[in-house]
C-alpha positions in Angstrom: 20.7 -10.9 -19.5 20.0 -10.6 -15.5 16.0 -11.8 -15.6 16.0 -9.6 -12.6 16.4 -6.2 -14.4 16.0 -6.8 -18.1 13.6 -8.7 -20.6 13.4 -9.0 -24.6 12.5 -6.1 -26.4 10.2 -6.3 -29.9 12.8 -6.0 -32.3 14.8 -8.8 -30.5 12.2 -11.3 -31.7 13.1 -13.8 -34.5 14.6 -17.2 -35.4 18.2 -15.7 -34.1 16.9 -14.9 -30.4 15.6 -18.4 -30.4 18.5 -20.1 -31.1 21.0 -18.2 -29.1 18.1 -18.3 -25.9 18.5 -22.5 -26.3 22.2 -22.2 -26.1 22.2 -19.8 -23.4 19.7 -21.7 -21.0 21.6 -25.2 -22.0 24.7 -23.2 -20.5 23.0 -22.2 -17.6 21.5 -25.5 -16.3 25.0 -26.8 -16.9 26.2 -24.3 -14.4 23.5 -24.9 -11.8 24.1 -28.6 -11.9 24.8 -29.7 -8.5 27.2 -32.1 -8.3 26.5 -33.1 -4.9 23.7 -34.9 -6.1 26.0 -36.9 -8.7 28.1 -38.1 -5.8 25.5 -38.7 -3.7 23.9 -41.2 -6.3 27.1 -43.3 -6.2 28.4 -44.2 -3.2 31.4 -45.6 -4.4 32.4 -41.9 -5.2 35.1 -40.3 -2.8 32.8 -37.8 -1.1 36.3 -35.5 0.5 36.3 -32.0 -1.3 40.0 -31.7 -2.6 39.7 -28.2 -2.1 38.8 -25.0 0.2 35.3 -23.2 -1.1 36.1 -19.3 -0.9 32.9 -18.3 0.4 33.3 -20.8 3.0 34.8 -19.7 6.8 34.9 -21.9 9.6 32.3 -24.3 8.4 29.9 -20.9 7.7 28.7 -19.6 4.0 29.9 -16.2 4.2 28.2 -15.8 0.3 26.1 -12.7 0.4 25.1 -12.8 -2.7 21.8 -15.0 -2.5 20.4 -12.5 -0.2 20.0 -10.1 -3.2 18.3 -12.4 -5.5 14.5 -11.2 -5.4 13.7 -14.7 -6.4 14.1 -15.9 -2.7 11.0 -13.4 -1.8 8.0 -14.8 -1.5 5.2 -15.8 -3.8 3.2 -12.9 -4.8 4.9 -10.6 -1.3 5.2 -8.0 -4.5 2.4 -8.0 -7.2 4.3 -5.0 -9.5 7.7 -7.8 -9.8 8.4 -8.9 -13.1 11.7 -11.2 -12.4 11.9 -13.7 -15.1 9.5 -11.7 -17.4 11.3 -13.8 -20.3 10.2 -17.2 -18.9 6.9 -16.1 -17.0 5.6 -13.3 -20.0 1.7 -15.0 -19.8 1.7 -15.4 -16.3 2.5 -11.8 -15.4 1.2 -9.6 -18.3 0.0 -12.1 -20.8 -3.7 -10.2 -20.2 -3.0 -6.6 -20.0 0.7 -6.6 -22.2 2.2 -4.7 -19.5 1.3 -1.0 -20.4 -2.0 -0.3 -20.2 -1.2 3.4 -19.5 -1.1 3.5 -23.1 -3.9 5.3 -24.3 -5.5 3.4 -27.9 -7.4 6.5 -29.2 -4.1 8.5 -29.1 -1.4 9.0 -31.7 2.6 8.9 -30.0 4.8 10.8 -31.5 7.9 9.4 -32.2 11.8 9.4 -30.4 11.6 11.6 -27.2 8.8 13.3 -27.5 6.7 10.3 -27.7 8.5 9.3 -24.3 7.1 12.7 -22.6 3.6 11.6 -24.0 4.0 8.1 -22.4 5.2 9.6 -19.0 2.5 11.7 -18.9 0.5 9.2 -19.6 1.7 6.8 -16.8 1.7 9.2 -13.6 -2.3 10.2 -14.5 -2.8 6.1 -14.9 -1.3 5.3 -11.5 -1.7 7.9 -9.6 -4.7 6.5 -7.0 -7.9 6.8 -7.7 -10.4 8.7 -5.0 -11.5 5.0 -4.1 -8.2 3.4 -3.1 -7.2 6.9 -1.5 -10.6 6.5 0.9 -9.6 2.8 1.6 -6.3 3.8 2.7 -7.5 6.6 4.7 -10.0 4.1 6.4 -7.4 1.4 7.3 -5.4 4.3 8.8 -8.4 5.6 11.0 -8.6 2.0 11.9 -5.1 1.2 13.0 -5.1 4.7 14.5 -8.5 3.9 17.0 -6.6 0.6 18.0 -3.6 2.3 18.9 -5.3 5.4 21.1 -7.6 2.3 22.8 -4.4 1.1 24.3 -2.3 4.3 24.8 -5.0 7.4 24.9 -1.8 9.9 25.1 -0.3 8.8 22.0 0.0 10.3 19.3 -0.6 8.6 15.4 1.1 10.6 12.5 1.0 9.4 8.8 4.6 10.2 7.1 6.2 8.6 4.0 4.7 8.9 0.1 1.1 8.3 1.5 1.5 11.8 3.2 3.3 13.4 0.3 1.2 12.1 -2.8 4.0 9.7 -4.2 2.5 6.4 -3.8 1.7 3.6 -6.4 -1.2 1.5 -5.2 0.5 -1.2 -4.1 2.9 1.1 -1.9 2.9 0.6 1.9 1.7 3.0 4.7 4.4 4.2 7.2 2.7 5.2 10.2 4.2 6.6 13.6 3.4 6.3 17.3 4.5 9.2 19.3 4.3 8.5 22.7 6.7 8.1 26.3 7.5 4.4 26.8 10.7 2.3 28.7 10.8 -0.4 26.3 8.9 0.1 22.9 5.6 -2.0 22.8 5.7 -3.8 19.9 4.5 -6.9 20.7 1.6 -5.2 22.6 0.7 -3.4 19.2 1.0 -6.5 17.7 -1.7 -8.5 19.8 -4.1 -5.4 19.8 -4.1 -5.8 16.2 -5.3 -9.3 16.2 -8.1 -8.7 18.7 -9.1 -5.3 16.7 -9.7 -7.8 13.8 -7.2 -5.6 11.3 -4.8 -7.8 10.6 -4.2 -11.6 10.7 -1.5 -12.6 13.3 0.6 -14.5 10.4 0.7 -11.0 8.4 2.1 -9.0 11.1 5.9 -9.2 11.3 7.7 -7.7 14.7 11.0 -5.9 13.5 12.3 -5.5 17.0 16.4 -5.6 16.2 16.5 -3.5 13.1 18.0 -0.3 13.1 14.2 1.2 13.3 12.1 -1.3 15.0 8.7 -1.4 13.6 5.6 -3.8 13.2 5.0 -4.6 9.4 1.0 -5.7 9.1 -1.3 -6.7 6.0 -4.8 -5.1 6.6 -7.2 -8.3 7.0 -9.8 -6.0 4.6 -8.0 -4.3 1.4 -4.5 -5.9 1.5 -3.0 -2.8 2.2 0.6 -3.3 3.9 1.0 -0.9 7.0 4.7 -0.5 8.8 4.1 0.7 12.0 7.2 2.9 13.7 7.6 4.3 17.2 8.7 7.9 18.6 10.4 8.1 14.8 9.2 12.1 14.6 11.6 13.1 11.7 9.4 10.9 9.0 6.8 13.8 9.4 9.4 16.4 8.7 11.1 14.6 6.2 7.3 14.4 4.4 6.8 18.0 4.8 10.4 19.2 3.2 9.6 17.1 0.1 6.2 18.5 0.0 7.9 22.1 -0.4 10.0 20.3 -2.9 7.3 19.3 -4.9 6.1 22.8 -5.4 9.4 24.2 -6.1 10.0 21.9 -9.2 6.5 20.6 -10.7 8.4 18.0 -12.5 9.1 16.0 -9.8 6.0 14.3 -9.1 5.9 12.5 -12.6 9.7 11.9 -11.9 9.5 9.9 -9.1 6.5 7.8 -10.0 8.4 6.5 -13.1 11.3 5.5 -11.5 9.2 4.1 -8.3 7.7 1.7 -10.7 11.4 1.3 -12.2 12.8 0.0 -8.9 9.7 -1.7 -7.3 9.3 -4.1 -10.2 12.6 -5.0 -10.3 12.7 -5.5 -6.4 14.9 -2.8 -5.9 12.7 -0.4 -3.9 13.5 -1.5 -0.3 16.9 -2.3 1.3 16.8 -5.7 2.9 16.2 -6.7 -0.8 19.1 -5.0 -2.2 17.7 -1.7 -3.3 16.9 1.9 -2.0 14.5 3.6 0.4 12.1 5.9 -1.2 13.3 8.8 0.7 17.0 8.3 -0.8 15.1 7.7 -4.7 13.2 11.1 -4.1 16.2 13.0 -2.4 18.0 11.7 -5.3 15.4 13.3 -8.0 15.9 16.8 -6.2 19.8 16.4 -6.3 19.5 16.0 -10.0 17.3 18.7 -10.6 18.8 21.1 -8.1 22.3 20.8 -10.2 21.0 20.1 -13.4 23.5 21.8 -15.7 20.4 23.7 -18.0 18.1 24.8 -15.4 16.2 26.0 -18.2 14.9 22.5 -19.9 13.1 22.4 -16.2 11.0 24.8 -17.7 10.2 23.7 -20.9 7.5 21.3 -21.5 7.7 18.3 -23.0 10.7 17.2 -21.7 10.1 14.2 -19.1 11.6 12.3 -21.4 15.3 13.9 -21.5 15.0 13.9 -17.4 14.6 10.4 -17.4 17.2 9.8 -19.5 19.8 11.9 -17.6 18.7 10.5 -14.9 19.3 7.0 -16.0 23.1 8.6 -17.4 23.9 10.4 -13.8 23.3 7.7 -11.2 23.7 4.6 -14.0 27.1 5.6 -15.6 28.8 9.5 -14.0 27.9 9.4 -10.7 31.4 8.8 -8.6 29.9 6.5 -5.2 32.7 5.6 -4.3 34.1 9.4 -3.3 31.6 11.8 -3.9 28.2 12.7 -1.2 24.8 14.5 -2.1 23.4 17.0 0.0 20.1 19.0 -0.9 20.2 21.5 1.8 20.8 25.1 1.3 20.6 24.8 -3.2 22.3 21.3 -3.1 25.4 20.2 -4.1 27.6 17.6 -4.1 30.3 17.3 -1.2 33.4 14.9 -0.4 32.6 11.9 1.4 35.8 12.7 4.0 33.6 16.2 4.9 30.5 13.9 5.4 32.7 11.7 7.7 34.0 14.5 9.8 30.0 15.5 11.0 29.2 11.7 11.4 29.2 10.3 15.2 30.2 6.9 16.9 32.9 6.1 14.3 29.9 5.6 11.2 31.7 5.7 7.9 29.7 7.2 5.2 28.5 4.2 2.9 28.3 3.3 -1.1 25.5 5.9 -1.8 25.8 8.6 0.7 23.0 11.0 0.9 23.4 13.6 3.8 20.1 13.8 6.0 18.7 17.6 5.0 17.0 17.3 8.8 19.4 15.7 10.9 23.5 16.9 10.5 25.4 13.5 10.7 23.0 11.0 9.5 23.7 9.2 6.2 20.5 8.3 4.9 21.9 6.0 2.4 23.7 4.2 5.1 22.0 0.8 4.7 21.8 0.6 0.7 24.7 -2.3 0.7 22.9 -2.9 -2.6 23.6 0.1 -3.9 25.6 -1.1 -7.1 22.8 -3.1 -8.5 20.4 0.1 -8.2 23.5 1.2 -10.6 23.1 -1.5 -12.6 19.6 -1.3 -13.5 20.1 2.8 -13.8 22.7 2.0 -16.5 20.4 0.0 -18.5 17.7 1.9 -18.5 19.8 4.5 -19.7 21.4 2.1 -22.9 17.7 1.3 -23.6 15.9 4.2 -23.7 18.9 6.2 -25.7 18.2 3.8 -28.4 14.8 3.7 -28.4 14.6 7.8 -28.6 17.8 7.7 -31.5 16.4 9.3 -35.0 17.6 5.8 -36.8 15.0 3.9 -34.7 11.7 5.5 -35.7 10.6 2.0 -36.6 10.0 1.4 -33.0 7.4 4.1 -32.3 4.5 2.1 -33.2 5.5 0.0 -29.8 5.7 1.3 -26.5 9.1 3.1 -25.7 8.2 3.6 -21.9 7.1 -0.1 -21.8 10.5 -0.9 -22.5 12.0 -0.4 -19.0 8.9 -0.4 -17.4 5.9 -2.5 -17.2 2.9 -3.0 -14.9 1.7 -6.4 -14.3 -1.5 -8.3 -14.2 -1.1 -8.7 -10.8 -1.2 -4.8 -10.0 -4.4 -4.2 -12.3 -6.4 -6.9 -11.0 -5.9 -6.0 -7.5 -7.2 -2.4 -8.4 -9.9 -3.7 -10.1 -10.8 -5.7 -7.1 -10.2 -2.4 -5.1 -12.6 -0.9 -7.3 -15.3 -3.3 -7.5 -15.6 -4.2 -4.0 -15.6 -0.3 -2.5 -16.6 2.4 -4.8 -19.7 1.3 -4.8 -20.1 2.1 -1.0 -17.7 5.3 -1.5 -19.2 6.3 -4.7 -22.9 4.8 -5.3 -23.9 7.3 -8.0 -21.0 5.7 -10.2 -23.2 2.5 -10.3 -26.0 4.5 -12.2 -23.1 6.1 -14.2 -21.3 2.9 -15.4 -23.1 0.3 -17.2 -21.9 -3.2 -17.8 -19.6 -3.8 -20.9 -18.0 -6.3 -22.0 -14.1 -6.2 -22.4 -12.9 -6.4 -26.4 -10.8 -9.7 -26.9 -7.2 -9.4 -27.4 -6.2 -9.2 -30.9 -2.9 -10.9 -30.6 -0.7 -12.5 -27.9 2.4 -10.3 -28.6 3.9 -9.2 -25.5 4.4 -5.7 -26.8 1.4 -4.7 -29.2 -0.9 -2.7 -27.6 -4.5 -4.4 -26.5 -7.5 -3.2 -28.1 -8.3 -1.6 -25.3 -6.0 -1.9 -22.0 -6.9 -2.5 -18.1 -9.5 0.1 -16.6 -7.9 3.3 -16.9 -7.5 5.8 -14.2 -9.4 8.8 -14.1 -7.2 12.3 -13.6 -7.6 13.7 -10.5 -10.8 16.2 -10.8 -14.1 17.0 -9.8 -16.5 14.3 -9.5 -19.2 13.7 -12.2 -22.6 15.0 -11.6 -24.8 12.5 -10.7 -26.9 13.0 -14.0 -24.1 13.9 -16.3 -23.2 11.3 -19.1 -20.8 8.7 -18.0 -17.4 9.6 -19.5 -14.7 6.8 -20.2 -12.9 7.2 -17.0 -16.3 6.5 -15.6 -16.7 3.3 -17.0 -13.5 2.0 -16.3 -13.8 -1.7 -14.9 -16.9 -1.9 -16.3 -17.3 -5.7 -16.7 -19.4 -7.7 -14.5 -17.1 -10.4 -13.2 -16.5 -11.9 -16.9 -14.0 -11.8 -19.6 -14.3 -12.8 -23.3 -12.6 -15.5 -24.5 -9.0 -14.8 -25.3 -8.2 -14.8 -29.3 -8.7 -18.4 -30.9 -11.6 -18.8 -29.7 -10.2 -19.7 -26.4 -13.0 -20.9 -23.3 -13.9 -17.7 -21.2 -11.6 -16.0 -19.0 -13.1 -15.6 -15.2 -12.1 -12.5 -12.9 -9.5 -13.4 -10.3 -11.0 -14.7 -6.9 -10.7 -12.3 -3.8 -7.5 -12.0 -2.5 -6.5 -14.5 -0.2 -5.7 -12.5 3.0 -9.8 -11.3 2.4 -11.0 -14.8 2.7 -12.9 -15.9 5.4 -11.1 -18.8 7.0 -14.2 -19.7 8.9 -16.1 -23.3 8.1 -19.0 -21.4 8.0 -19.5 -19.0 5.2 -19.9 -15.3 6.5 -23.0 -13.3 5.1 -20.8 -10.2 6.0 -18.4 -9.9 3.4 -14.5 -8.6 4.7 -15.6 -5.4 2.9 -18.8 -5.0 3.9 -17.2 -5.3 7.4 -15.0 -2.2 6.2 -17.7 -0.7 5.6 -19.5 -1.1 8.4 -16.6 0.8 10.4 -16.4 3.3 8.4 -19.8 4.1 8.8 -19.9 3.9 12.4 -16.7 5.7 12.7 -17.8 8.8 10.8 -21.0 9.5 11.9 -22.4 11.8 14.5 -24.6 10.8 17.5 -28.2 12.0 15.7 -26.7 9.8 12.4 -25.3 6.4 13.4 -27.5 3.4 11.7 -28.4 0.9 13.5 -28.2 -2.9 12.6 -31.3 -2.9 10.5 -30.2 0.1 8.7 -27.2 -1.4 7.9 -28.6 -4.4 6.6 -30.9 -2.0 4.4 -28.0 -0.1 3.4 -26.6 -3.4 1.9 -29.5 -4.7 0.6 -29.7 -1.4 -1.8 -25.8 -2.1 -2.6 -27.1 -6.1 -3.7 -24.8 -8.6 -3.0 -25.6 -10.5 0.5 -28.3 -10.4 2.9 -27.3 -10.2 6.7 -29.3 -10.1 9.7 -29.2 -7.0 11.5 -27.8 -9.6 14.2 -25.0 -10.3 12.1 -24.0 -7.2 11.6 -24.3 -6.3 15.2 -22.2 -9.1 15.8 -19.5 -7.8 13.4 -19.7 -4.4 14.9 -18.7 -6.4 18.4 -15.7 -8.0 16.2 -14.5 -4.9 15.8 -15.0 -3.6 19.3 -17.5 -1.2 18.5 -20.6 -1.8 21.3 -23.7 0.1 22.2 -22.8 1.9 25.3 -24.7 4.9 26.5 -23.3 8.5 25.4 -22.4 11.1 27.4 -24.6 13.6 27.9 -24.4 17.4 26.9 -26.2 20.4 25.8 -27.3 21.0 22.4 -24.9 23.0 20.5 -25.6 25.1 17.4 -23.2 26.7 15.1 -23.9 30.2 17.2 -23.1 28.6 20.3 -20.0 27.1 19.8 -18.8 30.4 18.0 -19.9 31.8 21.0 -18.2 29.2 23.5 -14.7 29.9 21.5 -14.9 33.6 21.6 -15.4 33.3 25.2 -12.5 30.7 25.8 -9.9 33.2 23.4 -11.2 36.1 25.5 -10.1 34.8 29.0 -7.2 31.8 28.0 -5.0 34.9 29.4 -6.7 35.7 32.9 -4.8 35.4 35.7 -5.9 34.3 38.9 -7.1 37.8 40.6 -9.4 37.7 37.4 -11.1 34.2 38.1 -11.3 35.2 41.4 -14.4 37.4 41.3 -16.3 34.7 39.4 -18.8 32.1 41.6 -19.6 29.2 40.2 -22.8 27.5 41.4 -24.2 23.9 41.0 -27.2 21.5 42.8 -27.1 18.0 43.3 -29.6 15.3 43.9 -29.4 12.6 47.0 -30.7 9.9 47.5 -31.9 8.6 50.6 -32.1 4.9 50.3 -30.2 4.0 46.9 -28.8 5.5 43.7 -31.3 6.2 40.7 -29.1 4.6 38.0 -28.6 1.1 36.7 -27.5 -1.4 38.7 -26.4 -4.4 37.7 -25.0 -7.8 39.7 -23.0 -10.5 39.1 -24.6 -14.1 39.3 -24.5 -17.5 38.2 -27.4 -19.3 35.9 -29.8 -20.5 38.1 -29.4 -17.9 40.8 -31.6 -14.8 39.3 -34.1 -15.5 42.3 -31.2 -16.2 45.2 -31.4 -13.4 48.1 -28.1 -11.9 47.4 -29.2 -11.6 44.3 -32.5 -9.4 44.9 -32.4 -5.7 44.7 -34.9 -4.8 47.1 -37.1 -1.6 46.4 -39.0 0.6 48.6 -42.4 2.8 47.4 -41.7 6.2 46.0 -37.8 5.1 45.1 -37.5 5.6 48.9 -37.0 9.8 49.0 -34.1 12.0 47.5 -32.9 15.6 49.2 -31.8 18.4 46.7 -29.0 20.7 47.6 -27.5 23.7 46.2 -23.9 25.7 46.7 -22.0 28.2 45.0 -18.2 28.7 45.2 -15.1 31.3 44.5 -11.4 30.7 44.5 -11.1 31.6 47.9 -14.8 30.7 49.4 -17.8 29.3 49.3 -21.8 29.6 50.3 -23.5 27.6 52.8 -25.2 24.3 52.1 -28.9 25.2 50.3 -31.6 22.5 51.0 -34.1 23.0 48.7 -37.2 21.3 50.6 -41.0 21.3 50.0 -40.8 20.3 45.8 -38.7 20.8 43.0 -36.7 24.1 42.2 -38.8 26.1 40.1 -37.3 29.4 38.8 -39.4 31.7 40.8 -37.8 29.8 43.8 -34.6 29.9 42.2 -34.7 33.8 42.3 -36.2 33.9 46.1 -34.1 31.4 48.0 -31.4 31.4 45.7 -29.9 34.4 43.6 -32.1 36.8 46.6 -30.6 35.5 49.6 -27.3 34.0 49.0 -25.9 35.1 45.6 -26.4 38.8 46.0 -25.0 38.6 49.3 -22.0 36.4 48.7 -20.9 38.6 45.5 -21.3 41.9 47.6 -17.2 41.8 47.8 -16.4 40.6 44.5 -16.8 44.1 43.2 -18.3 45.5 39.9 -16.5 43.2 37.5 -18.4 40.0 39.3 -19.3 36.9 37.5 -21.9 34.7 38.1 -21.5 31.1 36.4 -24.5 29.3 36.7 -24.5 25.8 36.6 -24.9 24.4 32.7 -23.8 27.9 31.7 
């Protein structure tokens, strides 16, 4: 059994599995012994190899098969992985059992219909919540305000599953810079977002010599992984065409998000771990449903669970790699590889699993899935498993989860939404703190991996309208309703804590922060989506906090994490006061003239004063000094009584003249002088030519 793809199943328990797991594992250390070591231990052993290793060439292991072992990832890089679930059952869902989209107030029917139920079931449960879409959403208006900082021009675009809905919550972000560069900055994005205080400079990874160079980050905040592309505009398309998909077969949605999970516990999901891209999974879902022989079980509900199974049978067992292409374009179908070849440029060969690029004629988007054979693998036995599970002579197993069987969701995964959860709905959402009271979580009845827990992790509300904020909670409202504490496990086991905060959200500072990482978060947010008339200050913010509970900052401190994040208190620009009427008014003017040509803006002055002064400007001024030099006569700005005169002037202008130079002496310009000496004797005369279809702008018109 590959601990990579598989793992026991309930009936498999018993006195037999025992004894044949000891004499499996006996024959598996005795194949991992390194004999190396023996020789090395005596030295009176001839150390010369008396023959040639096959896998190596010219002194160089040419053995690609580690590179595909998951194991060499690294600790906790993917929460949802269950590799070695056999060995490592407690460890990664000895608290949740693995399913916890399970529902325990609701009776499963058995074989494949039971399977529907649980699929269901699942795509409701992980689909994100509001909360971790908002947190997402933030970390993106963040990333995006660091990038337009450096390069104003630019142009941020989300593409990917965040943009089309198909996420899990421990997916990525893809993001892309549009923008004109000679050499692609990465490693200028990379220090901006250190100094921006998004990410930690050990999280970020520079891709600069892959196929698609990008910058792979960690947000410092939620943990939320971010790859950052360049000038890579056919991600946004791509998004878009399986958008359309998505309404065109209503299936798909719950499709994908099964077999997501599928591949992305099994570290199959990307390719430089020997798996598949998302785009190829998802333009393989539409493949299968474009040809599906009987178009018309698309139509008929309850049958997620025969898709998945055909699924599993197509691309696990009748699929022909090794000659035949898919194409979704124009209906879909499936094509010869040597047709493929004969639209591919620079001598590319189509690879293993060719998927033709729906966007782009040529491109094989399947091109680097080397590990396409183990997706294969793991395809084909879902397929054996879940065949049994759904066959008439098994109804035994409906009391246990037939879903679970292939795929599980880890403690890891559940705990990090709960943390989600805890640490930012109650900024996002405060009514749900009124809404939820404290509970405390029922202790597991039995430690069998696959029994069903008296009552699972915190599910998932379906996506809806939000509660009222008087209504009676419902369940979904008081999902992760504990207070930071567990009961003890059964046996009467000592307490169970909740999991500490992640550590990429600890502060690495000696001296403990009384801004929390997420209360910085919040603090951006804030700032960020506010108007002028709205944005707290650093005492409100420290209010604001203060009603939330938890710490108590200064509003210093907080002012000094709003510098950490380069936010500053600089004066705004000024403007006129804008109601709804006027800018309704202001866009009806600019759609009415965007077309004028320049004999129409020629009859139309435009007219403006200004103010001079005589001895110096009326603004701030400001000098540069050393301490101790404040009184020093370079130092000294030297006034004069009455701010030392001013002269006021005033001029009008066309596109082909202008007025004379206006003093305006004796006072300010009052509007009865304005109508004299102004629109009397130089307006009127100045627009005499212009015609009947004049204009006259006046200045903050």
């Amino acid at each position: 059994m590959d601990p990579a793809v598989a793992w026991y199943q309930p009936e498999q328990e018993g006195p037999a599995k025992r004894l044949w797991l000891r004499i499996w594992e006996t024959q598996s250390e005795i194949e991992k012994m390194n004999l190396k070591n023996l020789e090395n231990a005596n030295p009176n052993v001839n150390k010369g190899q008396d023959f040639i290793p096959t896998n190596d060439v010219n002194g160089e292991n040419r053995n690609n098969n580690n590179y595909f072992n998951p194991a060499r990832r690294k600790v906790n890089d993917n929460r949802a992985s269950t590799f070695n679930l056999n060995k490592n059952h407690d460890a990664l869902i000895g608290e949740y059992g693995g399913c916890p989209w399970r529902r325990p107030d609701h009776v499963y029917k058995p074989g494949i219909l039971g399977l529907h139920e649980e699929i269901e079931h699942f795509y409701m449960y992980m689909s994100p919540s509001e909360t971790e879409h908002l947190v997402r959403t933030t970390v993106v208006n963040r990333i995006r305000s660091a990038i337009l900082s450096l390069w104003p021009q630019a142009r941020v675009e989300v593409f990917g599953s965040f943009r089309t809905g198909l996420y899990l919550p421990t997916s990525d972000i893809d993001l892309v810079v549009i923008g004109q560069w000679e050499k692609l900055p990465l490693w200028t994005l990379e220090r901006e977002l250190v100094v921006q205080d998004i990410a930690e400079k050990e999280s970020i990874k520079v891709l600069e010599k892959a196929t698609v160079p990008i910058v792979k980050m960690t947000d410092k905040y939620s943990d939320v992984k971010v790859d950052i592309s360049f000038n890579m505009s056919s991600g946004v398309k791509s998004a878009e065409l399986i958008k359309q998909f998505k309404e065109q077969y209503p299936y798909l949605s719950r499709l994908v998000m099964v077999l997501k999970q599928f591949l992305l516990q099994r570290d199959l999901n990307e390719v430089f771990t020997g798996g598949i891209s998302s785009y190829s999974l998802i333009l393989m879902c539409i493949s299968f449903l474009q040809l599906h022989p009987r178009p018309e079980r698309l139509r008929q509900p309850h049958n997620l669970g025969v898709l998945l199974i055909e699924f599993f049978e197509l691309y696990g067992r009748k699929f022909n790699y090794v000659k035949t292409a898919i194409r979704v374009k124009s209906g879909g179908c499936y094509v010869s590889k040597d047709e493929i070849q004969k639209e591919m440029n620079d001598g590319h060969r189509p690879s293993l699993l060719c998927i033709e690029d729906p966007l782009t004629p040529g491109n094989d988007i399947g091109r680097s899935s080397y590990g396409a054979l183990q997706v294969k693998q793991a395809f084909d036995y879902g397929y054996i498993i879940l065949q049994q599970a759904v066959a008439p002579h098994n109804a035994l197993l409906a009391r246990h989860s037939v879903l679970g069987r292939v795929v599980r969701v880890t403690d890891h995964v559940l705990q990090y939404r709960r943390w989600v959860r805890d640490t930012f709905e109650p900024y996002f959402f405060p009514h749900r703190l009124r809404l939820r009271p404290p509970e405390p979580r029922p202790q597991r009845s039995s430690p069998e991996p696959d029994r069903e827990p008296e009552r699972g992790p915190d599910r998932r509300p379906e996506r809806g309208p939000e509660p009222e904020p008087d209504a009676e909670p419902s369940d979904s409202d008081r999902e992760w309703s504990d207070s930071g504490s567990r009961a003890g496990t059964a046996g009467g086991g000592p307490a169970r804590t909740s999991p500490p905060p992640l550590s990429a959200l600890q502060c690495s500072s000696p001296t403990p922060r009384r801004v929390s990482a997420h209360q910085s978060l919040i603090i951006h947010h804030i700032t960020s989506n506010s108007d002028f008339n709205n944005i707290p200050s650093g005492a409100e913010l420290t209010n604001q906090f203060r009603r939330l509970g938890g710490s108590n900052p200064s509003a210093w401190t907080v002012r000094r994490r709003l510098a950490e994040s380069n936010l500053k208190p600089l004066r705004p620009a000024n403007g006129p006061k804008l109601e709804r009427g006027h800018r309704i008014s202001r866009l009806r003017y600019a759609q009415n003239h965007v077309n004028w040509s320049i004999e129409d803006w020629s009859k139309v002055m435009f007219s403006d004063e200004s103010k001079f002064m005589l001895y110096k400007h009326d603004g701030r001024h400001r000098v540069y000094r050393r301490p101790g030099e404040r009184f020093k006569q370079a130092c000294i700005e030297e006034k004069v009584a009455y701010g030392g005169g001013s002269v006021l002037v005033w001029a009008g202008i066309s596109s082909e003249s202008r007025t004379e130079l206006v003093i305006i002496e004796n006072g300010s310009l009052t509007s009865e002088r304005y109508v004299d000496e102004i629109l009397n004797e130089h307006v009127g005369p100045f627009m005499v030519n212009f015609g009947e279809d004049a204009i006259f702008m006046h200045d903050n018109a």
